[in-house]
C-alpha positions in Angstrom: 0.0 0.0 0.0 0.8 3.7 -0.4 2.6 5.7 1.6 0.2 8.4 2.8 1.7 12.2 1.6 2.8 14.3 3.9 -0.1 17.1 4.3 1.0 20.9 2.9 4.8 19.4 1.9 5.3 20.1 -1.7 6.8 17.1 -3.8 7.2 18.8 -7.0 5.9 22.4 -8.7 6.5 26.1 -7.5 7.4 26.3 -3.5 8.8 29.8 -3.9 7.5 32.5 -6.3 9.1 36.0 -6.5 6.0 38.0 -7.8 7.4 41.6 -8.0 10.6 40.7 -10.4 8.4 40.7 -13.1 6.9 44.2 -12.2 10.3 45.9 -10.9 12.3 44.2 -14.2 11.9 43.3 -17.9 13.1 40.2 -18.3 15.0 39.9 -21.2 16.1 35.4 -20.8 15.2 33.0 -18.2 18.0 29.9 -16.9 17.2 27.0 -14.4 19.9 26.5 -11.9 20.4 23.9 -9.8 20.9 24.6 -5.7 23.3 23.5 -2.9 21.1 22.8 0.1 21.0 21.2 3.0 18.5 18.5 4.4 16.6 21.1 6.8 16.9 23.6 3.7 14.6 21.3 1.8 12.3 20.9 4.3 11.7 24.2 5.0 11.1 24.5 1.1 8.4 22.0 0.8 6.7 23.4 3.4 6.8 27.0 0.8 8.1 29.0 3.2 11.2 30.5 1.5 11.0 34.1 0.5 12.7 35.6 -2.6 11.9 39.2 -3.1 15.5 40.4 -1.4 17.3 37.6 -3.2 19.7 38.6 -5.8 22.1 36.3 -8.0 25.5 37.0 -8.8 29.4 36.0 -9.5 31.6 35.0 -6.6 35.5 33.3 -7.3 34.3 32.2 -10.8 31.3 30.6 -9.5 27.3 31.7 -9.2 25.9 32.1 -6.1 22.6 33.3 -5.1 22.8 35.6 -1.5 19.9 37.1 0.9 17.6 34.1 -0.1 15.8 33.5 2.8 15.1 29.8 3.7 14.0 29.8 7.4 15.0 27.1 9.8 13.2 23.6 10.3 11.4 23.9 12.8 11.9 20.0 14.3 15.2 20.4 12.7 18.1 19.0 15.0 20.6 21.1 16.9 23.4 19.2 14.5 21.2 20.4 11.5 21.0 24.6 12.3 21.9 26.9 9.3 21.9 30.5 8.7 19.1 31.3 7.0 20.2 34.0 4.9 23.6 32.8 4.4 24.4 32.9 0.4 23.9 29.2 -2.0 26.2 28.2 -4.8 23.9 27.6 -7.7 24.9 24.6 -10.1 24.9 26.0 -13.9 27.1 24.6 -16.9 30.4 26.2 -17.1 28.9 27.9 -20.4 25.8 28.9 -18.8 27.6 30.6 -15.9 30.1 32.3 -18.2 27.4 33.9 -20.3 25.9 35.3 -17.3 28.2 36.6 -15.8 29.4 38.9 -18.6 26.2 39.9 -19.6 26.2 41.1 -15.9 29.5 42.5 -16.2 29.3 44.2 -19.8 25.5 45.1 -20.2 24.9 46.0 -16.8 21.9 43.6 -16.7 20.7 42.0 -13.1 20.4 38.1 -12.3 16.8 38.1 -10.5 15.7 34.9 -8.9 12.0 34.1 -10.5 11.0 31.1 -8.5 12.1 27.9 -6.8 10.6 24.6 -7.7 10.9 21.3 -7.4 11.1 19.4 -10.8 9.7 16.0 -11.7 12.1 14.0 -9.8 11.9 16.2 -6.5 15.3 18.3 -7.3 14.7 21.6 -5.9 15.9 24.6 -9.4 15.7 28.0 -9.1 14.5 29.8 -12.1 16.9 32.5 -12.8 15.9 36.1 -14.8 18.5 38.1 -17.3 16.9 41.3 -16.1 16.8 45.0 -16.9 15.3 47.5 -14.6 12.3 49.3 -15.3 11.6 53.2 -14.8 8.5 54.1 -13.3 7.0 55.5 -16.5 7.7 51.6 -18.2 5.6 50.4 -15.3 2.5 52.7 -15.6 3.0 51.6 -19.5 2.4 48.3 -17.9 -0.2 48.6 -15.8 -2.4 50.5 -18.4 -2.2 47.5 -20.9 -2.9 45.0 -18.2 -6.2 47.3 -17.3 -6.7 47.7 -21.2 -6.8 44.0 -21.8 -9.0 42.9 -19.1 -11.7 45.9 -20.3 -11.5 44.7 -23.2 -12.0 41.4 -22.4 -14.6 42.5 -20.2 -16.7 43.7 -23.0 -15.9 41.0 -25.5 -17.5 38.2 -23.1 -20.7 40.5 -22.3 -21.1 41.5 -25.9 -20.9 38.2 -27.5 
């Protein structure tokens, strides 16, 4: 017989979404990185309580790293298990991958945004990563106008027809 699921732990799908990114940037290319944990890490992550919006993603000794992700401790976590929760991840990209990102970061002045964290088919926890460019605040009343646009519009299509 099956082993009954955990109730509220996520197995796979979004645990961690960071909602504003999209709003404060224009994303120009999305990358999927893998993520050193630890076991109470994970945890914490199927239960969704990691936070994003602070995070940012950058290059450290040759390597990516994500920093100010905040991952908060297990709660029946061990005393052998504590972590920092803030404390930054090494993110597991192809050498290429990295390389590319880290001189469009360098060159274009573009920003590496962290979009979400999920866990893929298998249970691997990835973190979606965003080639960004910052928005001014004229770009995002541009925005908001067309998303208000778009939903009248649809508004009166649907009662008209």
């Amino acid at each position: 017989m099956a082993e009954p699921r955990k109730k509220g732990l996520i197995s796979h799908g979004v645990a961690a979404q960071n909602r504003k990114a999209r709003y404060d940037y224009k994303i120009l290319d999305t990358y999927e990185a893998g993520i050193v944990l630890v076991g109470p890490e994970v945890k914490s992550l199927r239960a969704g309580r990691a936070t994003l919006t602070e995070a940012w993603a950058g290059e450290r000794d040759g390597e990516m790293w994500i920093f100010n992700l905040y991952i908060p401790e297990w709660q029946a976590g061990s005393v052998v298990a504590k972590f920092e929760p803030r404390r930054p991840r090494k993110l597991l990209l192809h050498r290429k991958q990295a390389e590319t990102l880290a001189g469009a970061v360098s060159r274009e002045g573009a920003t590496l945004v962290p979009l979400d964290i999920h866990f893929n088919d298998r249970g691997v926890a990835k973190l979606t990563l965003g080639l960004a460019e910052g928005k001014t605040k004229g770009d995002k009343r541009q925005a908001i106008a067309e998303r208000d646009w778009q939903r009248d519009k649809a508004r009166v299509m649907r009662d008209r027809g």
